[in-house]
N, C-alpha and C positions, 0 to 999 in steps of 0.2 A: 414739837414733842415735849410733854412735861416730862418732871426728874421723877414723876409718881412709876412710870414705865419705864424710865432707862433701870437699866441692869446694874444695880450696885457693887461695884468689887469690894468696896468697904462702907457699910452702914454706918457705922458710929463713928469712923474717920469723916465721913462724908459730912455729917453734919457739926461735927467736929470743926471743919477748917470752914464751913460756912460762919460759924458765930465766929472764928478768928478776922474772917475776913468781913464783916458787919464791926468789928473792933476796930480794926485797920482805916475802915472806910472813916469815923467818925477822928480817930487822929487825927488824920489827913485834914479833915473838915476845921475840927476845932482849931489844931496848930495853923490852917490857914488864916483863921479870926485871929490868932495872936498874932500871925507877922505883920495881919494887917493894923491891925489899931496901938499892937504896941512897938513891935520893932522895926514896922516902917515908916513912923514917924522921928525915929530914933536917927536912922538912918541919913534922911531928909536933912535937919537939922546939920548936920554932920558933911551932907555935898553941898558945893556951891552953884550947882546948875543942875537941871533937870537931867541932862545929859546921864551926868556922873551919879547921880541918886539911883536913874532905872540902870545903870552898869552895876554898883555895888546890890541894889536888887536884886539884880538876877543871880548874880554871884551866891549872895543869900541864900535866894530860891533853890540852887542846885545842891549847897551845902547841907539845906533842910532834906531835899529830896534823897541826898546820900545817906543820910540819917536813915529815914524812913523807909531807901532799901534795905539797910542793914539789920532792921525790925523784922519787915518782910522773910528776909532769908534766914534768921534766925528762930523765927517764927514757925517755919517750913511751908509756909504760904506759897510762895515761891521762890526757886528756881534762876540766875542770872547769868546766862556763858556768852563769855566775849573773847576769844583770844588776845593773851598780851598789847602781840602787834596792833591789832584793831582798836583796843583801848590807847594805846600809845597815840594814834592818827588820830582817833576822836580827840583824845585832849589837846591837840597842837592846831587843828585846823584854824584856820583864819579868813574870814572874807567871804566865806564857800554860802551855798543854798541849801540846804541839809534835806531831805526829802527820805518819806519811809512810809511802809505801809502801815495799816492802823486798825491792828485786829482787837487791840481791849482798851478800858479807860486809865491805865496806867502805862500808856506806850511813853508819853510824856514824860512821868516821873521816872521811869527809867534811862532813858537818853540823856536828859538834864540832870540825873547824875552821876551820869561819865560826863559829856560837855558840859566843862565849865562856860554856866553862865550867858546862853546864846538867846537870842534876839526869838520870839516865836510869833506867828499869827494867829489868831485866836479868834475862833467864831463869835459872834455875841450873843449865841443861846450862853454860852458857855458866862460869859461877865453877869449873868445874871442868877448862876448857880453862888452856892458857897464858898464860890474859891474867888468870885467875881470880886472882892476887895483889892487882890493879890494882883489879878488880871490887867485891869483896869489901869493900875499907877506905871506897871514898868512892863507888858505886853504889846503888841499891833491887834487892834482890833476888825477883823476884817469887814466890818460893818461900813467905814470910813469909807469917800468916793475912790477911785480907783487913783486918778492923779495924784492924789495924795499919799494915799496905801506906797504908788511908786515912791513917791521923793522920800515917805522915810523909811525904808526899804535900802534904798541905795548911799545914803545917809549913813543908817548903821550899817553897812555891808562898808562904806567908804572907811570908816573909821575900823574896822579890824575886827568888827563882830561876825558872828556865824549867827543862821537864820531858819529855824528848823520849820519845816512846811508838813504837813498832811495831805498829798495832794487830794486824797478821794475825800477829804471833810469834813467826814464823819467815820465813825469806825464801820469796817469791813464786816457785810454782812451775813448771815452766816447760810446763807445759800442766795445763790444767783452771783453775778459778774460783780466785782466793785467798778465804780465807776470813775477816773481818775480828770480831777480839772486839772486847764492849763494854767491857771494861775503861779505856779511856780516857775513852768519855763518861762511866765511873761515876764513876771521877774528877776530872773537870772539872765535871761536877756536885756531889759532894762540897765541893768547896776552892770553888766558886762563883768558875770561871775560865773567861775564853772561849779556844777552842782554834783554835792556826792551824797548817795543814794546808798540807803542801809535797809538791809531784809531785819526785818524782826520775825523772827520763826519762833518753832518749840510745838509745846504741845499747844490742843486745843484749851482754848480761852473761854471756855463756860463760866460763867456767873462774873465777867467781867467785859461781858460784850455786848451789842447794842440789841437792847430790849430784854435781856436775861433778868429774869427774877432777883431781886437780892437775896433770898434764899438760895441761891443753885453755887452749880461750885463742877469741877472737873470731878467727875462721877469713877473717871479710871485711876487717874495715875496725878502727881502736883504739878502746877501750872511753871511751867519751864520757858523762860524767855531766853531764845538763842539769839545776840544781835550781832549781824558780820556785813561787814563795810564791806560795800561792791566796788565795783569803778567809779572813778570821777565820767562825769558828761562834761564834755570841752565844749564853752559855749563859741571857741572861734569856729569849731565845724560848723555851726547853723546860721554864722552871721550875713552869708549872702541872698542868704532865705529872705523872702518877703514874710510879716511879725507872723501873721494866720499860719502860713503853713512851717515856721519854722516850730512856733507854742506847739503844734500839732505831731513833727515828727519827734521833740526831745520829749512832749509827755509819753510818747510812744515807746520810745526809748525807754523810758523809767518802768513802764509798765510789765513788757517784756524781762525788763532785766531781775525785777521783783517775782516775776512769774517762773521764770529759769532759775534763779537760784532755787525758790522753795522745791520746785520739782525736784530737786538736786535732793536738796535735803531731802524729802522723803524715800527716796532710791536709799538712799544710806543712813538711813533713821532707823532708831530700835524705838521709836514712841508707840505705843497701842492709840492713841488720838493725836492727831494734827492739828494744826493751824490753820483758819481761814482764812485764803489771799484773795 
């Protein structure tokens, strides 16, 4: 469906928050060109091991992204609710697999920044977009062979980092099933770490979802990200599981439980548009 046929509730709003958010897009873009060429060499300079470069990195990274929430919502682009408590957990976590569904292309800079600072894996369409400076120095690349992808994985998970995952990969599409790999629980059973699973809800995510226009934009109401921490997945439940079928019942797990909460939320939602899960 083009936006030529959706039913406008506000015209001039509408295209109104689309040039906001074509403004936003290219901050994002440029400020990623400056961390890379000038303030993460600064940085470098400054650690004495790769280790501690992509730690202060990331830290960085999350410091910018809080910024440029704070743009966002002042902006009225959109929208951020998180309960206190929830915020409190995300910033203490330590060790954990982080895992969330993935309906727009700012699920990222949202989470990292509430989590300080976590460990992420990152497609390689993605290192070779604009942000791929950024990516590349202090990211996991999931490009890398899989034995590897594990040891530094379990590496940063050993050392006290959090490790935020995508399982379906790509963003959630906006009709038909998403589809979710097990690459997470292979993970979190590798490193022997339990994984805790966050709903990103709210309204629907038009003109920040995969294949939308950059012109387009939420035609009803402002794009509203609800994020609320579910349960931990205890990876001692699944340890006597043989690897195939245990990756198979914890991605299941994750699935289900991203699916039951939004249900939840829409029972008890005042939104005129939802969320793709």
């Amino acid at each position: 469906m083009t936006d030529k046929i959706l039913k406008f509730a506000n015209f001039i709003r509408y295209h109104f928050y689309c040039l906001l958010k074509l403004i936003m897009i290219f901050i994002i873009g440029s400020g990623s060109v400056f961390l890379a060429v000038c303030i993460f060499p600064l940085i470098r300079i400054f650690s004495f091991s790769k280790d501690k470069f992509k730690s202060r990195g990331r830290r960085f990274i999350s410091a910018s992204f809080k910024g440029f929430v704070f743009l966002l919502k002042i902006s009225g682009i959109v929208k951020v609710k998180i309960s206190r408590e929830d915020k409190i957990k995300l910033k203490t976590l330590k060790s954990k697999i982080i895992v969330a569904n993935h309906p727009s292309i700012l699920d990222v800079v949202i989470l990292m920044s509430i989590i300080p600072g976590p460990d992420c894996i990152v497609g390689q369409q993605y290192a070779k977009t604009i942000l791929g400076g950024v990516i590349k120095q202090v990211f996991i690349l999931s490009s890398i062979n899989i034995e590897s992808l594990f040891e530094i994985c379990k590496k940063t998970i050993d050392s006290g980092n959090n490790i935020l995952i995508f399982p379906e990969g790509t963003r959630t599409p906006q009709i038909g099933n998403a589809h979710y790999k097990k690459g997470a629980a292979r993970i979190a059973s590798y490193c022997s770490t339990d994984i805790q699973v966050l709903l990103i809800s709210g309204t629907d995510k038009r003109g920040l979802q995969k294949h939308n226009p950059f012109w387009s934009y939420n035609t009803k109401e402002n794009l509203v990200y609800e994020i609320k921490v579910l349960e931990e997945i205890k990876i001692d439940d699944y340890k006597n599981l043989p690897s195939p079928a245990s990756a198979k019942r914890i991605t299941k797990k994750i699935v289900t439980m991203i699916q039951d909460a939004e249900n939840e939320n829409r029972r008890n939602s005042s939104f005129k548009t939802f969320n793709a899960v």
